[in-house]
C-alpha positions as CSV (number, residue, x, y, z in Angstrom):
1,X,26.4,-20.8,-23.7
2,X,25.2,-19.3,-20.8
3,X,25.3,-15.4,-20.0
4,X,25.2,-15.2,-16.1
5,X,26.4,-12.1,-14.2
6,X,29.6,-13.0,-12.7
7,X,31.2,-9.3,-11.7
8,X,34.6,-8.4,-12.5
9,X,37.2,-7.6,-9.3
10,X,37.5,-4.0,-8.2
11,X,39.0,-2.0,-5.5
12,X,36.7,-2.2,-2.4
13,X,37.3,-0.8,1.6
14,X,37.0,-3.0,4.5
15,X,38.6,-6.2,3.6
16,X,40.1,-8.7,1.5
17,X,38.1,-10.2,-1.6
18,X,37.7,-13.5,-2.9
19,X,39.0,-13.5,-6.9
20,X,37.0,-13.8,-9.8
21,X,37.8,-17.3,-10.2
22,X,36.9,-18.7,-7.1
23,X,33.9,-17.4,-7.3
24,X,32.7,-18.2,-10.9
25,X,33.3,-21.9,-9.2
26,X,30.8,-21.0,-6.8
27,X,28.5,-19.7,-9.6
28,X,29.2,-22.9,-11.5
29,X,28.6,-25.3,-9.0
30,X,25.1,-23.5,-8.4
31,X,24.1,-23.5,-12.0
32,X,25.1,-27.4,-12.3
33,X,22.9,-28.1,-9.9
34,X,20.0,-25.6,-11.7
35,X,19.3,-23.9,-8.4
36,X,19.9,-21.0,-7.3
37,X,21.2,-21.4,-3.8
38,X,22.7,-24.5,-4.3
39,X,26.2,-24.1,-3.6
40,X,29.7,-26.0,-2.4
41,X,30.3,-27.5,1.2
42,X,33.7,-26.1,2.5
43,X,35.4,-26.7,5.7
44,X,35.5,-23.0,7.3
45,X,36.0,-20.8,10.0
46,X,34.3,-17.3,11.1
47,X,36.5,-15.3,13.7
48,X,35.4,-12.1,14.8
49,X,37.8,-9.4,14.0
50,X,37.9,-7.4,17.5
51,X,37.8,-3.5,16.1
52,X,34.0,-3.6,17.4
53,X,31.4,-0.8,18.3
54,X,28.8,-2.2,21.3
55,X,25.3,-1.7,20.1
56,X,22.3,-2.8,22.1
57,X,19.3,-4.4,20.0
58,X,16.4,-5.9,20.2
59,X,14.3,-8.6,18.3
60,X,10.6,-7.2,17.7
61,X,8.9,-10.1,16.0
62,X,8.7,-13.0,17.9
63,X,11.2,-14.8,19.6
64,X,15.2,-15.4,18.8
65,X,18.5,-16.2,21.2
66,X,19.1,-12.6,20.1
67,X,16.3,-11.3,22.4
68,X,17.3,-8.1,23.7
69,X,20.8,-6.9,25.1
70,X,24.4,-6.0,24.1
71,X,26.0,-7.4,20.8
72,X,29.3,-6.3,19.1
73,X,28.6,-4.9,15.9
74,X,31.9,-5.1,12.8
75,X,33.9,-7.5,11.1
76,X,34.6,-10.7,11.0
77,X,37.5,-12.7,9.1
78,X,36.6,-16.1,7.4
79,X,38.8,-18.9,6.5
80,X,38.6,-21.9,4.0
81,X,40.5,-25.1,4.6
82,X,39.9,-26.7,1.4
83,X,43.7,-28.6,0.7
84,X,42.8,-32.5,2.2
85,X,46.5,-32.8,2.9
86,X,47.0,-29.8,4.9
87,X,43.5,-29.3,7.1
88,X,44.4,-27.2,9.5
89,X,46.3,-24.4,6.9
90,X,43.9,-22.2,5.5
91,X,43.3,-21.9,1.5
92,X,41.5,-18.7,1.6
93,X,41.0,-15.9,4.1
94,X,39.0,-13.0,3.4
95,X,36.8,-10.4,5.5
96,X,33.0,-11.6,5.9
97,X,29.9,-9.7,7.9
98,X,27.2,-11.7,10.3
99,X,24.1,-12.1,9.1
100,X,22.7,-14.2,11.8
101,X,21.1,-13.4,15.0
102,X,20.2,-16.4,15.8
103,X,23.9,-17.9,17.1
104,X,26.6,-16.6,19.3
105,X,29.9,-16.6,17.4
106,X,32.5,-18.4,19.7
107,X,35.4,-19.2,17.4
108,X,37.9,-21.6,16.7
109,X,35.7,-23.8,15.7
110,X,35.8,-25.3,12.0
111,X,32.7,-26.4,10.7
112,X,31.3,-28.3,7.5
113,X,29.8,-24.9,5.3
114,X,27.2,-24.2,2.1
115,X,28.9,-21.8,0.4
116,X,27.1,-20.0,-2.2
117,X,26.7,-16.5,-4.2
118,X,22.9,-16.0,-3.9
119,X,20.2,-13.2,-3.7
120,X,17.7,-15.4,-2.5
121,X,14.8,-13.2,-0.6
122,X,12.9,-16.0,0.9
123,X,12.2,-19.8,1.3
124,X,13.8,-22.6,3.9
125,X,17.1,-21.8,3.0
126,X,17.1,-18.1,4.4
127,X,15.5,-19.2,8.0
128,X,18.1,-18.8,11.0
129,X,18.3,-21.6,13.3
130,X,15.4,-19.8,15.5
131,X,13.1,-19.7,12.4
132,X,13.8,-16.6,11.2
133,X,13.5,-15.1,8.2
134,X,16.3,-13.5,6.2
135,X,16.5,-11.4,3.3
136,X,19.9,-12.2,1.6
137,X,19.3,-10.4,-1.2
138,X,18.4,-7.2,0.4
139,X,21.2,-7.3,2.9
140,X,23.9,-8.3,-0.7
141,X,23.0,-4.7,-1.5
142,X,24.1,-3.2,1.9
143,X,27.3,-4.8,1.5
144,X,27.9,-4.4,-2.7
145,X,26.5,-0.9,-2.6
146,X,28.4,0.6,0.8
147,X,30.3,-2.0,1.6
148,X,33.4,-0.7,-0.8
149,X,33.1,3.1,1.0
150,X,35.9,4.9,2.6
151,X,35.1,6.8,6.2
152,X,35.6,9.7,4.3
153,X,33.3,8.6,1.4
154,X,31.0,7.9,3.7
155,X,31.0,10.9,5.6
156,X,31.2,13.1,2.3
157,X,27.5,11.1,1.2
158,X,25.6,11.4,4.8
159,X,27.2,14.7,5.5
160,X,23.6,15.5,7.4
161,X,23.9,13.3,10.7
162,X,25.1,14.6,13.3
163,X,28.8,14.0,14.4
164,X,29.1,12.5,11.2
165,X,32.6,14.0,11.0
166,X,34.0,12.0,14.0
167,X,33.3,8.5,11.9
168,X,36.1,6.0,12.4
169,X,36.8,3.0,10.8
170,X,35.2,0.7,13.6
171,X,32.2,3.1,13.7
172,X,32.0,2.8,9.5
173,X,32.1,-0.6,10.0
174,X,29.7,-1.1,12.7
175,X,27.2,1.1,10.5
176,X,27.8,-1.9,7.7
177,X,27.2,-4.5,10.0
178,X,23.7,-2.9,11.4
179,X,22.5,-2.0,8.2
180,X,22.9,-5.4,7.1
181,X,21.2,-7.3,10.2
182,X,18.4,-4.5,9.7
183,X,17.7,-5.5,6.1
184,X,18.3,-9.0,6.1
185,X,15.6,-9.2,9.5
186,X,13.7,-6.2,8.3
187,X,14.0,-2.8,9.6
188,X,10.6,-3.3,11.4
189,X,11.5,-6.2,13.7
190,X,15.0,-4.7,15.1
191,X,15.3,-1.7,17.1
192,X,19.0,-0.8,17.7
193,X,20.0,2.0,20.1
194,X,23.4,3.3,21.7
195,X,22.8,4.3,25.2
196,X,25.0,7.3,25.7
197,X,27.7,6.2,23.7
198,X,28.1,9.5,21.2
199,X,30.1,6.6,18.6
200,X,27.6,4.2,18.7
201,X,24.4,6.1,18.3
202,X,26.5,7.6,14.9
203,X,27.0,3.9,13.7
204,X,23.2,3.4,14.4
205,X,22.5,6.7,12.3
206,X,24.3,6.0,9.8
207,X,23.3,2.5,9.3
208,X,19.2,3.3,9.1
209,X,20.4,6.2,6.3
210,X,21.9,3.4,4.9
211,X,19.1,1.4,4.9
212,X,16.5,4.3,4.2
213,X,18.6,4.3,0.4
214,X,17.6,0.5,-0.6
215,X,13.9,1.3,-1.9
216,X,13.7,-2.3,-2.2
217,X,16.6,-3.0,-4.2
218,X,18.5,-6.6,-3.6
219,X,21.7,-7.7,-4.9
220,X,23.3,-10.9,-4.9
221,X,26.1,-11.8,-2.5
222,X,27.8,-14.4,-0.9
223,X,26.4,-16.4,1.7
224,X,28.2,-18.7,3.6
225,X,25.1,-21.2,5.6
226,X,26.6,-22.9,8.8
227,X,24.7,-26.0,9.7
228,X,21.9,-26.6,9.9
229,X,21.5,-25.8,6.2
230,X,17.6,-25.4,6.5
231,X,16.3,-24.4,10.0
232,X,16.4,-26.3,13.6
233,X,19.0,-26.0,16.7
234,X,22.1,-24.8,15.8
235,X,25.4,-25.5,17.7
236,X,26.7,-22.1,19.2
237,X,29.7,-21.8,17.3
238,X,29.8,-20.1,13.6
239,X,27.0,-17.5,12.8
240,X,26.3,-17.4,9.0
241,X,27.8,-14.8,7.1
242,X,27.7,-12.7,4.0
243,X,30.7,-11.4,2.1
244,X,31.4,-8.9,-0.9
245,X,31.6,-11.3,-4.9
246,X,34.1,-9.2,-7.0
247,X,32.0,-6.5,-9.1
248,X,31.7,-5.6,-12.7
249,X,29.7,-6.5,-15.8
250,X,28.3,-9.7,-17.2
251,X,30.7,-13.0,-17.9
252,X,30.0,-15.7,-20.0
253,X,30.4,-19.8,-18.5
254,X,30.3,-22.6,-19.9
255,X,27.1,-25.2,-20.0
256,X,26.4,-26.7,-17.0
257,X,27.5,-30.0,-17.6
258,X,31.0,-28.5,-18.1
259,X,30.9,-26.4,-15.1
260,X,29.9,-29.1,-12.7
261,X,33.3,-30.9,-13.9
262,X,35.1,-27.8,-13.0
263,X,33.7,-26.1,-10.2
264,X,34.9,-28.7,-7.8
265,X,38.6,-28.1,-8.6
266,X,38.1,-24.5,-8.5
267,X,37.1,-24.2,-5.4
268,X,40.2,-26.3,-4.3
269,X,42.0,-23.9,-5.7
270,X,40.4,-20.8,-4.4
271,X,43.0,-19.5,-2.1
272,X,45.3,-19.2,-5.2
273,X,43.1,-17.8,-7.6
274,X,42.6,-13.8,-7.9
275,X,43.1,-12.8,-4.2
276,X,43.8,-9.1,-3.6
277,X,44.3,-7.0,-1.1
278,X,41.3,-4.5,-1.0
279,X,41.3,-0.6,0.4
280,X,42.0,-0.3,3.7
281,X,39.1,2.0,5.5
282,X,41.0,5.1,7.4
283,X,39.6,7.4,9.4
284,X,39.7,11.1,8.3
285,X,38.6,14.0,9.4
């Protein structure tokens, strides 16, 4: 046998989860192929969820399509079409966060994914489609370590900045979404600010505390890589994205050989397999 962590499912904020199930498949199908970011092509979708905060950044190391200018910081909702009979009804639909600056997010558009739970910190598979680097791993502990928190959780923990007490759920979010561009990128090659916006400038705050609390720490999360896999021009439609694996202790799975049978038919069944409906972030006072 082998011992591999595979979390067990707990209540979280922002969104809703993929189950336990679906993503020990994903765990499987990586460990069958003895590499750890090999993972499952699935037809998806990335829609951005409209409760946004407007936060103007710029790219400090070289140059990306980001470049400098306005961009819409919160979440997104993913879909999985993974039933051949039925390819426009989605299997699975859960909440996701961009990590990729790279590509403008226009929707509707299904395309052809590598779905994988990884916490890869380097290597071809990590680069944006403007050959960036990204640090998944650093970014999996954004999301695993605040990605759960309540506004008021949240406020209680950075009680220090300033306005802190106004946080709303879009703000709380926003914050997520920052912290996570600014570890996967590297705080030193992004420079965020909020103009005189008093809600954005709190996200921005409260994204770099976020950030500041990592002391190197990486966790592994999943990562959903829109073509190209590795590198190169990218069509402007889904931005890669990275999304919460259910949490908890270590699991034990079967050999590889066994999994590789399986993991295909789990991921098939992955919209029916341990989805729940996680906390709902609210805005307190």
């Amino acid at each position: 046998m082998i011992r591999t962590f595979i979390p067990a499912p707990k209540a979280r904020g922002p969104s809703r989860g993929l189950g336990l199930l679906g993503l020990a498949a994903l765990v499987a199908a990586s460990l069958a192929a003895q590499s750890a970011q090999a993972g499952q092509m699935v037809l998806a979708q990335s829609t951005y969820g409209g409760n946004s905060v407007t936060v103007n950044g710029t790219y400090n190391n070289g140059s990306i399509s980001f470049g400098t200018g306005n961009v819409r910081a919160g979440l997104f909702t993913t879909s999985f079409f993974q039933d051949p009979s039925n390819p426009n009804v989605a299997t699975s639909t859960f909440d996701t966060y961009c990590i990729d600056l790279a590509t403008n997010n226009v929707g509707n558009l299904k395309e052809v994914a590598e779905v994988s739970v990884t916490s890869t910190t380097g290597g071809p598979s990590t680069v944006d489609a403007e050959g960036a680097a990204r640090n998944i791993g650093a970014a999996g502990w954004v999301l695993s370590t605040y990605g759960d928190k309540t506004v008021a959780e949240l406020k209680t923990e950075f009680s220090s900045i300033t306005g802190i007490s106004n946080l709303n759920a879009a703000q709380a979010q926003a914050a997520i979404q920052v912290a996570i561009w600014l570890a996967a990128y590297g705080e030193s090659n992004l420079t965020f600010t909020g103009g005189t916006n008093a809600g954005a400038n709190r996200a921005i705050a409260l994204a770099n505390a976020i950030v500041a609390k990592r002391n190197g720490q990486t966790t592994a999360a999943g990562f959903i890589n829109y073509p190209p896999i590795v590198g190169g021009a990218q069509t402007q439609a889904n931005q890669d994205m990275i999304f919460l694996p259910p949490e908890g202790g270590f699991g034990v799975v079967p050999e590889p050989s066994t999994l590789a049978m399986a993991a295909f038919g789990g991921l098939i069944g992955l919209g029916m397999m341990g989805r729940k409906r996680l906390r709902a972030r609210k805005a307190t006072a």
